[in-house]
C-alpha positions in Angstrom: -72.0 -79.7 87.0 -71.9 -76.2 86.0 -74.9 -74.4 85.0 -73.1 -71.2 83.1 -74.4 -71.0 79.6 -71.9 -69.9 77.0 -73.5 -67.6 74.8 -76.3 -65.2 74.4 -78.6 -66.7 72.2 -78.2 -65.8 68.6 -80.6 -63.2 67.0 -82.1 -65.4 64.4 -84.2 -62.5 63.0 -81.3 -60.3 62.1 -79.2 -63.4 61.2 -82.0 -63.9 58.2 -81.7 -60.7 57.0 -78.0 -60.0 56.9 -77.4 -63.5 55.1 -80.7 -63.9 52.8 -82.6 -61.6 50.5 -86.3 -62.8 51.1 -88.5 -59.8 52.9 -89.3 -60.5 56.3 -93.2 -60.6 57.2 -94.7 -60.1 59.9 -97.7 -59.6 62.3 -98.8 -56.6 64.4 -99.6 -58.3 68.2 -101.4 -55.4 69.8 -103.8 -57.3 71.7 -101.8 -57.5 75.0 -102.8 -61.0 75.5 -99.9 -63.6 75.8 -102.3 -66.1 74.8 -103.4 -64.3 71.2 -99.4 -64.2 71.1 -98.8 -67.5 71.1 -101.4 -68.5 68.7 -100.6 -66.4 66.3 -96.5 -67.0 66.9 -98.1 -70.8 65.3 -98.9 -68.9 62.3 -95.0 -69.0 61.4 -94.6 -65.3 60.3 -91.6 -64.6 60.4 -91.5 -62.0 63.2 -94.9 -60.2 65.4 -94.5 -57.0 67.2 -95.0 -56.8 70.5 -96.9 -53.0 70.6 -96.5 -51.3 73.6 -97.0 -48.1 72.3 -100.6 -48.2 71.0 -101.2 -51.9 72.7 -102.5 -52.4 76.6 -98.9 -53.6 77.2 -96.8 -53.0 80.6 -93.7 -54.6 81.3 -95.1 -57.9 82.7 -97.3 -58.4 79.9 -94.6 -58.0 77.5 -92.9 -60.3 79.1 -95.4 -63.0 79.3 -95.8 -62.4 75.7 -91.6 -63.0 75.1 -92.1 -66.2 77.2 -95.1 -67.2 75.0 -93.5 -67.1 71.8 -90.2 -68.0 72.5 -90.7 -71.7 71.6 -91.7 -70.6 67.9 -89.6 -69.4 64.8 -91.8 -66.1 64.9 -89.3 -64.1 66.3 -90.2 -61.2 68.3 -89.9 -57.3 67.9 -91.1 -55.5 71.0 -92.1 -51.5 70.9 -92.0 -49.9 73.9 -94.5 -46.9 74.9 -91.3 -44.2 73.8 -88.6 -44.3 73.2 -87.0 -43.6 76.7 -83.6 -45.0 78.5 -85.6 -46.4 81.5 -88.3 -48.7 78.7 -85.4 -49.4 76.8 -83.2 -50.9 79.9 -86.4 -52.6 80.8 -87.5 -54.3 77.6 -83.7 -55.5 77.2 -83.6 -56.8 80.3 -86.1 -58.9 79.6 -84.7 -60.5 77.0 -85.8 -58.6 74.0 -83.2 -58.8 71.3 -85.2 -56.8 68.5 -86.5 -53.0 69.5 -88.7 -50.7 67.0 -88.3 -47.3 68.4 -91.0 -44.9 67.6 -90.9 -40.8 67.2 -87.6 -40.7 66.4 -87.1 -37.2 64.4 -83.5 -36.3 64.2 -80.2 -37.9 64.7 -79.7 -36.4 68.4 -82.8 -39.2 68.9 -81.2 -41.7 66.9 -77.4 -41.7 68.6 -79.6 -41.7 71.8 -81.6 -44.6 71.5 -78.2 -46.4 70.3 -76.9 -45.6 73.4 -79.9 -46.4 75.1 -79.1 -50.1 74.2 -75.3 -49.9 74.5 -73.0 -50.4 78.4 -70.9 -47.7 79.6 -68.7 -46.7 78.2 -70.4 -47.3 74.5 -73.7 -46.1 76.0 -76.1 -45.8 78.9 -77.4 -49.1 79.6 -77.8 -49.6 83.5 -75.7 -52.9 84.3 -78.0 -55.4 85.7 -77.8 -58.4 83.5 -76.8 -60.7 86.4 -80.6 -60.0 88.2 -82.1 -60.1 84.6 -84.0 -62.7 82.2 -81.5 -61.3 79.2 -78.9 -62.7 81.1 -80.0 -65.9 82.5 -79.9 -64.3 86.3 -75.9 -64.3 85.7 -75.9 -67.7 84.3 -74.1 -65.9 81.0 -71.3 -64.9 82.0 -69.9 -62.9 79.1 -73.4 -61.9 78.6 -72.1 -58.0 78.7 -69.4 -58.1 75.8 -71.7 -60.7 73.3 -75.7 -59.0 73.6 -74.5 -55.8 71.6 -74.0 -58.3 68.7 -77.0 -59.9 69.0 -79.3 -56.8 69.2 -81.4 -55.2 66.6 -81.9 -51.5 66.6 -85.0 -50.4 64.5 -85.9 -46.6 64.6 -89.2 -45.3 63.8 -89.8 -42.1 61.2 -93.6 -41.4 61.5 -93.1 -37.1 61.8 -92.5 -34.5 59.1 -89.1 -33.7 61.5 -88.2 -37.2 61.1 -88.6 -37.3 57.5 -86.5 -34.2 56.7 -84.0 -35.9 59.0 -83.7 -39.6 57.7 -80.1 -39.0 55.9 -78.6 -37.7 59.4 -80.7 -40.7 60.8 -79.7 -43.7 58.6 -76.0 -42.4 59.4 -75.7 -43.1 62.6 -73.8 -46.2 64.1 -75.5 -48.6 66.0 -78.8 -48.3 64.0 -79.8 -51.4 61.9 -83.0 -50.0 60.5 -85.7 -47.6 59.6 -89.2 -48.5 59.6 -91.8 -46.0 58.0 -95.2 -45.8 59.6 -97.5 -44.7 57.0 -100.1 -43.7 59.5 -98.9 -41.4 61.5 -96.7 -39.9 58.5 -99.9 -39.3 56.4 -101.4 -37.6 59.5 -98.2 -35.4 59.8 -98.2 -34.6 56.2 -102.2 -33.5 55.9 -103.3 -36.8 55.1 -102.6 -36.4 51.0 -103.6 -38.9 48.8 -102.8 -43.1 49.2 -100.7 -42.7 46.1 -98.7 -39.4 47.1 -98.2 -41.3 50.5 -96.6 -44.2 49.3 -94.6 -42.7 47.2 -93.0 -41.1 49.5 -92.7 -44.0 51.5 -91.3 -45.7 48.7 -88.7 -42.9 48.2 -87.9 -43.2 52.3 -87.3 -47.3 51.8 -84.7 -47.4 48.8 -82.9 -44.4 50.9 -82.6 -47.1 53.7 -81.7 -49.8 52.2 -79.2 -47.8 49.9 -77.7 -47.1 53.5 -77.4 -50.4 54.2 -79.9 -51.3 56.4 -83.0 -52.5 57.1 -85.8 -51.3 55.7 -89.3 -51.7 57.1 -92.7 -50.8 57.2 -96.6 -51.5 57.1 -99.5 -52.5 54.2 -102.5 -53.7 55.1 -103.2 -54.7 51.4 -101.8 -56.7 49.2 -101.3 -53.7 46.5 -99.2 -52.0 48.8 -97.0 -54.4 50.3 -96.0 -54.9 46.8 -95.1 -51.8 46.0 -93.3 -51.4 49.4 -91.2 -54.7 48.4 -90.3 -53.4 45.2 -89.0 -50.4 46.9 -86.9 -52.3 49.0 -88.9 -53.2 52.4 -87.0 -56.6 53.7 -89.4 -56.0 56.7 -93.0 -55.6 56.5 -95.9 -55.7 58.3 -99.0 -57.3 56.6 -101.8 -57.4 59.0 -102.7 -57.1 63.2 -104.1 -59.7 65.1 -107.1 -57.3 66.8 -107.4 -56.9 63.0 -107.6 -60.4 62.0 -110.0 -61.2 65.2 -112.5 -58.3 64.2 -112.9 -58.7 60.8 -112.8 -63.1 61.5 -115.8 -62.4 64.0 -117.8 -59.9 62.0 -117.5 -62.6 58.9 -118.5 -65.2 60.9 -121.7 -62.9 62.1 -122.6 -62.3 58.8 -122.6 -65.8 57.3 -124.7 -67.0 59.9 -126.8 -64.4 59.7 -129.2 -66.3 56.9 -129.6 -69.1 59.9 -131.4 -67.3 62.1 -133.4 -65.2 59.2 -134.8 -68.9 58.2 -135.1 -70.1 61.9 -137.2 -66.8 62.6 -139.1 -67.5 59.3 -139.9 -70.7 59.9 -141.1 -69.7 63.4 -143.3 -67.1 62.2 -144.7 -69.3 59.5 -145.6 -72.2 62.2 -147.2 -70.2 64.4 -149.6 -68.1 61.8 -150.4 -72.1 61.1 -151.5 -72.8 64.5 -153.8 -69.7 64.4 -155.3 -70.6 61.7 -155.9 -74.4 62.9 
């Protein structure tokens, strides 16, 4: 019986958003732990970002955190530290199908990340799919000429060079989208005010998706994510799970803080009895 599978496994992420119109949201996994992964993969957002840029993520951890929500509809987005041939070859052969590339500030970036992703002689891309969890370890035969169809090539603009670049950047083949990071663009532009900001990131996602492409980014608040949708974002970010875990635990603190105010009442009001009896 043979044990060849036919085809690389089909990018369900980018198959929703080239055939439907609804915004894709998603979660921030920054924790590093393949177990937070996995619970919050149950959440069904539609796709979680693996950081390994800002998150305590190697390549084994990223991996255990591909394995761990593989069995869920979340689909997931992996961002490596930089966006370098070597992480890029790495993630990939993993099995990463969806990549969000960060610092990217001008199209000599862009076309280089493309090629990061891409086998000779479209690109760079070390051939090692046959040792490799992207291809089966060789069980996909035709792995090679199918996975360039199946990947998803998001580029990060975050820089005031990137931003005076993004109509060279949105131009370039191979790129399937643009995410905006608010935070380190407001840093890069003097921090101006929350409503200046996102209007330029509004500006920045109707340019992307009048390119054609995907257009994504992060709000925190409700406010903003719908101003970001109306803009255009078909992918956005709406919270983190570190996030979610701090400001879950510091509620629960808080409401059970009245407990142990009565308990210590109630201690103190027993024992000035005894003294007196």
């Amino acid at each position: 019986m043979s044990t060849e599978t036919s085809h690389v496994p089909l990018n369900r992420l980018k198959e929703r958003l080239r055939v439907g119109d609804e915004p894709q949201l998603g979660l921030w996994l920054s924790s590093g732990s393949p177990a937070m992964t996995e619970i919050a993969a149950g959440a069904d957002f539609d796709w979680g970002l693996i950081d390994g840029e800002h998150g305590p993520n190697g390549i084994e951890s990223l991996l255990a955190q591909l394995r761990a929500i593989a069995p869920h509809r979340t689909a997931p987005i992996v961002r490596p530290a930089e966006t370098s041939r070597v992480l890029i070859k790495q993630i990939l052969d993993i099995g990463a199908q969806n990549l969000l590339l960060p610092m990217v500030d001008s199209r000599e970036d862009a076309e280089m990340a493309v090629a990061s992703t891409r086998y000779p002689p479209r690109g760079t891309r070390g051939v090692g799919a046959s040792i490799a969890r992207a291809g089966q370890w060789g069980r996909i035969k035709n792995y090679m000429m199918e996975t360039e169809d199946q990947l998803c090539v998001i580029l990060q603009v975050e820089t005031r060079e990137g931003l005076a670049h993004l109509d060279e950047i949105v131009q370039v083949e191979g790129v399937d989208g643009v995410f905006i990071g608010p935070a380190d663009l407001g840093a890069a532009l003097g921090s101006p005010p929350i409503e200046e900001l996102n209007s330029i990131v509004c500006e920045c996602l109707s340019k992307i998706r009048r390119a054609g492409l995907i257009a994504g980014s992060i709000a925190l608040e409700e406010a903003t994510a719908r101003t970001y949708l109306e803009a255009g974002a078909n992918l956005l970010a709406i919270a983190s799970d570190t996030d979610l875990l701090v400001h879950s635990l510091d509620d629960c603190k808080s409401r059970f803080a009245d407990v142990t105010t009565t308990r210590d009442s109630r201690r103190a009001g027993s024992g000035n009895k005894s003294e007196k009896g």
